[in-house]
C-alpha positions in Angstrom: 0.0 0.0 0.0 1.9 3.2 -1.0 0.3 6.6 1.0 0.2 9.8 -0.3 -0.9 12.6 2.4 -2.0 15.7 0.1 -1.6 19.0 2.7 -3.9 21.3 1.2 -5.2 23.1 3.9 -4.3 26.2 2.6 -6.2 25.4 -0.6 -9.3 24.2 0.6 -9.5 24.2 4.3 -8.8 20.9 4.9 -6.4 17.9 4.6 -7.6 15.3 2.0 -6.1 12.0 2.7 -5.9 9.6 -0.3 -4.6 6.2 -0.1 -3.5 4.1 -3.5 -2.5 1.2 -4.2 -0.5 0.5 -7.3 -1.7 -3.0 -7.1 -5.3 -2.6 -7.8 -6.9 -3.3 -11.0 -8.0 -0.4 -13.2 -4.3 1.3 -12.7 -3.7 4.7 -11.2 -7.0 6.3 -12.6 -9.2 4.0 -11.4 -7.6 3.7 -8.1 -7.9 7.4 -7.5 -11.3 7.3 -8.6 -12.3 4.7 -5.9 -10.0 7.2 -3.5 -12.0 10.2 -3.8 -15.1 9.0 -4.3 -15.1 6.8 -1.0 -14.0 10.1 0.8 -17.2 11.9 -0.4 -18.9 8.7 0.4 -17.5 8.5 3.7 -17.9 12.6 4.4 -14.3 13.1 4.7 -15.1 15.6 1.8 -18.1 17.1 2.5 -20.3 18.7 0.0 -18.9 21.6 -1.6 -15.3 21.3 -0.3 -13.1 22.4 -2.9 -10.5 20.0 -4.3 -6.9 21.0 -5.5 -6.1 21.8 -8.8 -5.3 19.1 -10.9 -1.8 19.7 -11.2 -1.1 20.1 -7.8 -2.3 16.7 -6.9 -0.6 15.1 -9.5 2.5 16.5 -8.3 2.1 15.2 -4.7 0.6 11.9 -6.0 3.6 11.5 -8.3 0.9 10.7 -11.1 0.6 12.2 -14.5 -1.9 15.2 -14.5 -3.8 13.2 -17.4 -4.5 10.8 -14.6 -5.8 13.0 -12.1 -7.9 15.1 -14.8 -9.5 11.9 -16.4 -10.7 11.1 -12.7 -11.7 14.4 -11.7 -13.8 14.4 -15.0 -15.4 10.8 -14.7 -16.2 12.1 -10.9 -18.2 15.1 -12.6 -19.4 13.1 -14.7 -21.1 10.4 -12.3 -22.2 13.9 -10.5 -19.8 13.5 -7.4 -17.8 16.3 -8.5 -19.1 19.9 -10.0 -16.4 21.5 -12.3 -16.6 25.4 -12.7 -13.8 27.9 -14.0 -13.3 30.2 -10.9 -14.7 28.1 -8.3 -12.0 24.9 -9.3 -13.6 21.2 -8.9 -15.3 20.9 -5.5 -17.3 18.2 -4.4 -21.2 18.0 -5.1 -23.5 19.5 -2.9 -26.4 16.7 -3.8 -23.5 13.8 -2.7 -24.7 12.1 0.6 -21.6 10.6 2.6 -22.5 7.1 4.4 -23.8 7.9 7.9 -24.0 5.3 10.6 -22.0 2.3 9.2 -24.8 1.5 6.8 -23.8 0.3 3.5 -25.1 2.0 0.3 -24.4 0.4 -3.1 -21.7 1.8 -5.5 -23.7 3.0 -7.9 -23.6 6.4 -9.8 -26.7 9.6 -8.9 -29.3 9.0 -11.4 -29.2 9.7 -15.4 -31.0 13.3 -16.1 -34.4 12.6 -18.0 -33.8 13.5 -21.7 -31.2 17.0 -22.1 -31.9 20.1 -20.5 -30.1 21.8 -22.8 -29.9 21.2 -26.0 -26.7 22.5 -27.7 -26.9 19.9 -30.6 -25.4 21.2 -34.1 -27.1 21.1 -37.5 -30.6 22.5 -36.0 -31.8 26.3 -36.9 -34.0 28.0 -34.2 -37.1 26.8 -34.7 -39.0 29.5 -33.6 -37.4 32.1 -35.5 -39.4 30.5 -38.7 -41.3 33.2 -40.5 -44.7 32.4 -40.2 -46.2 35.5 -41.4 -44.3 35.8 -44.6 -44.0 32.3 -45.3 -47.9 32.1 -45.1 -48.3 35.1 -47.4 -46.1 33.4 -50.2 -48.1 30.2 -49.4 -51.4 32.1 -49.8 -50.1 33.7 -52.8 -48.8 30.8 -54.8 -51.6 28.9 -53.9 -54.3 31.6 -55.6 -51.5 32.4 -58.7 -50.8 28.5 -59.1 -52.2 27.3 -62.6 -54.6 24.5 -63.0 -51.3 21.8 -63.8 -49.8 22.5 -60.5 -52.4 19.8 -59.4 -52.0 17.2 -61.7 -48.7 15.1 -62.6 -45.8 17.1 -62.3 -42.1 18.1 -64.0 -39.3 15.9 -62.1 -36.9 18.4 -62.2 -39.2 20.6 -60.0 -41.3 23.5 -60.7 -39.9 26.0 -63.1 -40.6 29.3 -61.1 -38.4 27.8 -58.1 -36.2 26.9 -60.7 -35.6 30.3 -62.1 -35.8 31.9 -58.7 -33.0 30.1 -57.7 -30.8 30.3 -60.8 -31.0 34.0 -60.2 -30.1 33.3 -56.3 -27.7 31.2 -56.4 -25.4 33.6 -58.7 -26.4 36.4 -56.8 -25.9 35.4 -53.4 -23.0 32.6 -54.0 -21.6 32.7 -57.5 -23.0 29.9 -59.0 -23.3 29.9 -62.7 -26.1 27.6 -63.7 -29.7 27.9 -65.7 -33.5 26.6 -64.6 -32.4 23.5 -67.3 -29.8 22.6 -65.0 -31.6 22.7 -61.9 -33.0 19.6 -60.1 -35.0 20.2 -56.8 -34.8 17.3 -53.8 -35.2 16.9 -51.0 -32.6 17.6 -48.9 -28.7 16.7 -49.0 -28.8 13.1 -48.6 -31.6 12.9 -51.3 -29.1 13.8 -53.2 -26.6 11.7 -52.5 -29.0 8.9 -53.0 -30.3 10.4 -56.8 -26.3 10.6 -57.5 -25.0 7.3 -56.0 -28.2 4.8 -55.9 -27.8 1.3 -55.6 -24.9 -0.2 -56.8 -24.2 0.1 -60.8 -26.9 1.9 -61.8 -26.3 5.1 -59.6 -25.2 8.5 -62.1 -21.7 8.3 -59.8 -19.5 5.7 -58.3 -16.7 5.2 -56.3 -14.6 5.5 -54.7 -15.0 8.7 -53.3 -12.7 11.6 -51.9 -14.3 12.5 -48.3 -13.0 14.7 -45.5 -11.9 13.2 -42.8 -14.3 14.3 -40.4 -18.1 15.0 -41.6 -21.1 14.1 -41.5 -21.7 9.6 -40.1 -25.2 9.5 -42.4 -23.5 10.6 -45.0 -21.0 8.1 -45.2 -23.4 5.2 -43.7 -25.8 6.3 -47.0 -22.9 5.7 -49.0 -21.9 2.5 -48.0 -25.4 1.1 -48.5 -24.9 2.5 -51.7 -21.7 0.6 -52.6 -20.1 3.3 -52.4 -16.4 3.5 -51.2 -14.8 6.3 -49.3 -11.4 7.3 -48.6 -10.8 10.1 -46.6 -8.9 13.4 -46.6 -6.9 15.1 -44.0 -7.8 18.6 -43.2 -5.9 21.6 -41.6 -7.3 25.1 -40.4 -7.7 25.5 -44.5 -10.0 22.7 -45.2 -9.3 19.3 -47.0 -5.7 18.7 -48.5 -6.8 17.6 -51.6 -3.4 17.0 -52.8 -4.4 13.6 -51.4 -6.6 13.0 -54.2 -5.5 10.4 -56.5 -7.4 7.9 -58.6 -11.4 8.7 -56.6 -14.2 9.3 -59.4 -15.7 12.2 -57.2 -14.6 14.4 -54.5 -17.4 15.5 -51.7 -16.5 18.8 -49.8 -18.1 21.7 -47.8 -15.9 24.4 -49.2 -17.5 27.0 -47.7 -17.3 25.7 -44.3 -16.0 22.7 -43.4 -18.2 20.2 -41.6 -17.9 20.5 -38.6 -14.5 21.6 -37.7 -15.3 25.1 -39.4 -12.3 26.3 -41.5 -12.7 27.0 -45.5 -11.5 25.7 -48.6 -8.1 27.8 -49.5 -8.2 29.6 -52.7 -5.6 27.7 -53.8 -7.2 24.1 -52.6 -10.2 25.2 -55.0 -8.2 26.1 -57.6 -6.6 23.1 -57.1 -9.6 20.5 -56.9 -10.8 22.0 -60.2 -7.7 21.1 -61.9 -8.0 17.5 -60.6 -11.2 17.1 -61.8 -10.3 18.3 -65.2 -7.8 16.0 -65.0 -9.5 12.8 -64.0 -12.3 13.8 -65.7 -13.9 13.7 -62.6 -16.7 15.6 -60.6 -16.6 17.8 -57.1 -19.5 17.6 -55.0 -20.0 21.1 -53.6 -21.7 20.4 -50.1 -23.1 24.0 -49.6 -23.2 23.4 -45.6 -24.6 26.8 -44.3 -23.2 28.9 -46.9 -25.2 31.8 -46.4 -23.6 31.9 -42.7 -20.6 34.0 -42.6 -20.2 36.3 -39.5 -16.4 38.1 -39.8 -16.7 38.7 -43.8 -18.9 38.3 -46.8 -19.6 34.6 -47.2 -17.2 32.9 -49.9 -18.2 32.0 -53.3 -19.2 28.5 -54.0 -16.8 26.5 -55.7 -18.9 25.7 -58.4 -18.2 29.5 -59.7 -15.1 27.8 -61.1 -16.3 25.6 -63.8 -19.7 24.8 -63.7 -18.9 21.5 -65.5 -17.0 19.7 -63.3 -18.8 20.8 -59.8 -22.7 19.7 -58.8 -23.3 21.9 -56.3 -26.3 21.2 -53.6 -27.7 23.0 -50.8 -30.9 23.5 -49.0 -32.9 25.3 -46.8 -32.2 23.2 -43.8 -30.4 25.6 -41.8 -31.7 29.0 -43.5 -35.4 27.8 -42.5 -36.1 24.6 -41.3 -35.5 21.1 -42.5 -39.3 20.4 -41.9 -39.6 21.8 -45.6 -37.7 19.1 -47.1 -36.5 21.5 -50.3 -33.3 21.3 -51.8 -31.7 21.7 -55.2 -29.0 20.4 -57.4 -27.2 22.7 -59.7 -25.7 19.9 -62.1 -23.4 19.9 -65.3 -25.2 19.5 -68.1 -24.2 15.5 -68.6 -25.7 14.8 -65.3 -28.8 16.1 -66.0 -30.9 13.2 -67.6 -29.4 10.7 -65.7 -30.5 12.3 -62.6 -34.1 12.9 -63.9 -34.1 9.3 -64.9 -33.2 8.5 -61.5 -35.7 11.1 -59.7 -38.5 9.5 -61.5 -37.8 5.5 -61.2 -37.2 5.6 -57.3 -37.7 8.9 -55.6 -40.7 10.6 -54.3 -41.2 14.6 -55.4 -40.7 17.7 -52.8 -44.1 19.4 -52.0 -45.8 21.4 -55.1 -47.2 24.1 -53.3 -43.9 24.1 -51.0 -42.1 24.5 -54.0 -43.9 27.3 -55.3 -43.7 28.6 -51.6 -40.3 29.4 -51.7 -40.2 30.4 -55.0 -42.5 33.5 -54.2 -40.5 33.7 -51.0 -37.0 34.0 -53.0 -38.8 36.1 -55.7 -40.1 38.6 -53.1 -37.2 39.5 -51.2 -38.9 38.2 -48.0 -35.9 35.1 -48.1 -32.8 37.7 -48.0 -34.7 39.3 -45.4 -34.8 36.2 -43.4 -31.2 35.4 -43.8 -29.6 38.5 -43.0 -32.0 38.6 -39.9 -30.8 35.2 -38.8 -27.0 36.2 -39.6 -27.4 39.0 -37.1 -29.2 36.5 -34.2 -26.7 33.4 -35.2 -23.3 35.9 -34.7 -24.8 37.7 -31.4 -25.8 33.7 -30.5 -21.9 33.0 -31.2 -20.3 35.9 -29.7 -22.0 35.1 -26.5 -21.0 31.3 -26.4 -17.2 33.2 -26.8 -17.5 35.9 -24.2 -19.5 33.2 -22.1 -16.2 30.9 -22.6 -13.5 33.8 -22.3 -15.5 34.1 -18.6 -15.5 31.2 -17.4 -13.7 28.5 -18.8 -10.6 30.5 -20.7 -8.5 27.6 -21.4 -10.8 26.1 -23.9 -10.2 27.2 -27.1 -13.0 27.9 -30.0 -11.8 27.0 -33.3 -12.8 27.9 -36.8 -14.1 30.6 -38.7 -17.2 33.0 -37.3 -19.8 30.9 -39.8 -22.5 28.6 -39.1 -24.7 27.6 -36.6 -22.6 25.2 -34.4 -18.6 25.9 -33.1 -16.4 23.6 -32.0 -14.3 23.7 -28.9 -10.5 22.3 -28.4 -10.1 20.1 -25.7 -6.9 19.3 -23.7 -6.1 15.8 -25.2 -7.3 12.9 -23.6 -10.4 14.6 -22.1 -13.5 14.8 -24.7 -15.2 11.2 -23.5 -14.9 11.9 -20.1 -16.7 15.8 -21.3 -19.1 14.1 -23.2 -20.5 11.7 -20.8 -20.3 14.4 -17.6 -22.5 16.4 -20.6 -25.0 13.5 -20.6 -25.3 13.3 -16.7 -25.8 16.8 -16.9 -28.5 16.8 -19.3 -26.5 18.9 -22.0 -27.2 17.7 -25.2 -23.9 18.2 -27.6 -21.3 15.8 -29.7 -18.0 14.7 -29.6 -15.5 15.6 -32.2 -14.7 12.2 -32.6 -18.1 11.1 -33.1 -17.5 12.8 -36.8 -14.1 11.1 -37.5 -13.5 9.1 -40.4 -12.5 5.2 -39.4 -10.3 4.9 -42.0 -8.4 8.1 -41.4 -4.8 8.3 -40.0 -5.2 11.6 -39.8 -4.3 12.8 -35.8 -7.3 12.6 -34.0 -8.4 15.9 -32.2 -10.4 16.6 -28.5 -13.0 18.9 -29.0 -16.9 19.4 -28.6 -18.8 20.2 -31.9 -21.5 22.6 -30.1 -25.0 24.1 -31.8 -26.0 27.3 -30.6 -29.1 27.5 -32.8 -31.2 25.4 -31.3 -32.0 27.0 -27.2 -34.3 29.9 -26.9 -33.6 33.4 -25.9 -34.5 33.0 -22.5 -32.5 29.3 -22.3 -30.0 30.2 -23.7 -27.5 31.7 -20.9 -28.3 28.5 -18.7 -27.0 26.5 -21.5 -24.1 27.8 -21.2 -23.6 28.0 -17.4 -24.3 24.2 -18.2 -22.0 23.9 -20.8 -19.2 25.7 -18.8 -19.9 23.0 -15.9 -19.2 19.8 -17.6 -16.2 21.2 -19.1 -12.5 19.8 -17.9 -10.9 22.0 -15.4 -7.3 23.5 -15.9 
């Protein structure tokens, strides 16, 4: 039995007596885990004694500060422990010691019911939809719609969303296209499965150029598919697609990488454009919140470049709500009747009257209304989440560009599973960065917390990130 007396009273108050054993099973981690959480059981820590830094007691424990920051976390984590920048790690005011000899069994508080807070990425703010002026384009497409709008329909979409968004697209991100070369979807991944299908008959096949960290559907929808992927590191300037080698097709989000949040270098698109030419192969321009630049004017899509060798997608998801199910494919011109032949064997049609919807939407301004609106709440929304951080939990980094609705924190290494399950305990709904990862990557893999700040409401929103700061590892 090897004894380790931490003196601390000037710290906290108090001596905190911890014996390990090297001999245990679980090694030093879990030994010093059982340590303190049997002295909160037993009261020699009493609820909200404070606990000393990290460092210090892996410096008089003669462990590695990994060690004693892994167990602090996993004590937070089964709620023994609360963690708060300013305040240290101090034990939880909710944990009961044992009184009287009687035995209690081992077991961690219980699991919150569903999140409390819900910092999940990839969601708009719901309640920021515009009803009013969404229902006045309804109205008014429904009473201009002519008599054919009703019966069977064009595959390729309505013509007057077509042409609205040939006109939007090169206004608002430089896409050069025409209504001909327009097909509307459903949504991203209804577009991957139009593109890829089923084996040989899909418009595209593998393998294909991914980045190394995106989107798990995606890639699960491409596997069904047949499809192969191979991944591609990334840097603070998106993919290196000096990687690319013999792939068919390349699948990026230029604009802002998903979800680690840094854009395609000039250079990089230059240089995936002469690949393609190349290979005489095709880009797949994942237009991932585009629209949602906070620090500049958003970048150009990459399709700008040569229309021929890029399909560009995007939706309106995140600019209104992925209950519309609308999206839109601007395609080179070979692609076209393939992917019309592939729309009408397998795939149901967007909404009609949604379709015309947005087209009257686009068409009266009331859409570039709505976005810069929600540029203005999404960059006060992210700015806040920064200042909240600078506050209270300095050490943690946020990376990526000002874009999007969802940033993603740095983590010191070794800590972002012990962070994500204190999260759940917590009731914080967020991800993991490595929940995003490619499997087949060798790329380094990177802590860090992908978190939405979309999603809460106004009045929410401040104790989601008091949350938020709580579950995060100390320094």
């Amino acid at each position: 039995m090897v004894e380790s007396w931490v003196n601390s009273a000037e710290r906290i108050g108090s001596d905190l007596h911890l014996e390990l054993s090297l001999s245990e099973p679980g090694g030093r981690r879990a030994t010093l885990i059982r340590a303190l959480r049997d002295a909160v059981r037993s009261g020699r820590l009493a609820p909200g004694t404070r606990l000393p830094p990290y460092r210090s007691l892996a410096a008089d424990l003669g462990v590695a500060r990994n060690t004693v920051a892994d167990a602090y976390a996993e004590l937070v984590a089964e709620g023994w422990l609360t963690a708060r920048q300013g305040s240290g790690t101090r034990v939880a005011e909710r944990a009961e010691p044992l009184r009287h000899a009687v035995r209690v069994p081992k077991k961690a508080p219980p699991r919150a019911r569903g999140p409390r807070h819900d910092l999940r990425q990839g969601t708009p703010d719901a309640s920021s939809f515009p009803r009013a002026a969404w229902l006045t384009s309804y109205r008014r497409a429904l009473q201009q719609a002519p008599n054919e709008v009703f019966g069977p329909g064009d595959p390729a979409g309505r013509v007057e969303l077509r042409e609205a968004l040939t006109e939007y697209l090169a206004r608002a991100r430089g896409v050069r296209t025409e209504p001909g070369r327009i097909v509307i979807c459903s949504g991203f991944a209804h577009a991957l499965r139009l593109l890829f299908g089923q084996g040989a008959g899909g418009v595209l096949r593998g393998p294909l150029a991914v980045e190394a960290y995106g989107l798990g559907f995606h890639r699960e929808l491409l596997a069904v598919a047949g499809v192969r992927t191979v991944p591609l590191p990334l840097d603070e300037h998106g993919a290196l697609v000096d990687g690319l080698r013999r792939e068919r097709a390349a699948l990026l989000t230029p604009a802002h990488q998903f979800p680690t949040g840094g854009p395609l270098h000039a250079a990089r698109r230059a240089a995936v454009i002469d690949w393609a030419r190349a290979r005489d192969g095709v880009v797949i321009e994942d237009d991932y919140d585009g629209e949602f630049r906070y620090d500049r004017k958003p970048v150009g899509a990459v399709q700008g470049l040569d229309p021929e060798r890029v399909i560009h997608i995007g939706s309106v998801s995140k600019s209104l709500s992925p209950a519309l199910r609308l999206g839109w494919m601007a395609l080179p011109e070979r692609y076209v009747g393939d992917v019309l032949a592939a729309k009408g064997e397998r795939e149901a049609w967007a909404s009609v009257l949604d379709q015309l919807s947005l087209a009257d939407f686009i068409v009266s301004g009331a859409y570039d209304r709505h976005v810069r609106h929600m540029r203005q709440r999404y960059r006060s929304r992210r700015n806040r989440l920064v200042e909240t951080l600078a506050a209270q939990a300095p050490h943690v980094e946020v990376t990526g560009v000002a874009a999007g609705l969802h940033a993603v924190l740095r983590l010191p290494p070794g800590t972002e599973r012990s962070t994500v399950k204190a999260a759940v305990w917590q009731g914080v709904a967020l991800d993991g960065l490595a929940a995003f990862r490619h499997p087949a990557t060798d790329m380094a893999a990177r802590d860090g917390l992908v978190v939405g700040y979309a999603t809460p409401s106004d009045h929410a929103y401040g104790a989601a990130l008091d949350a938020l700061c709580g579950v995060l590892p100390p320094l």
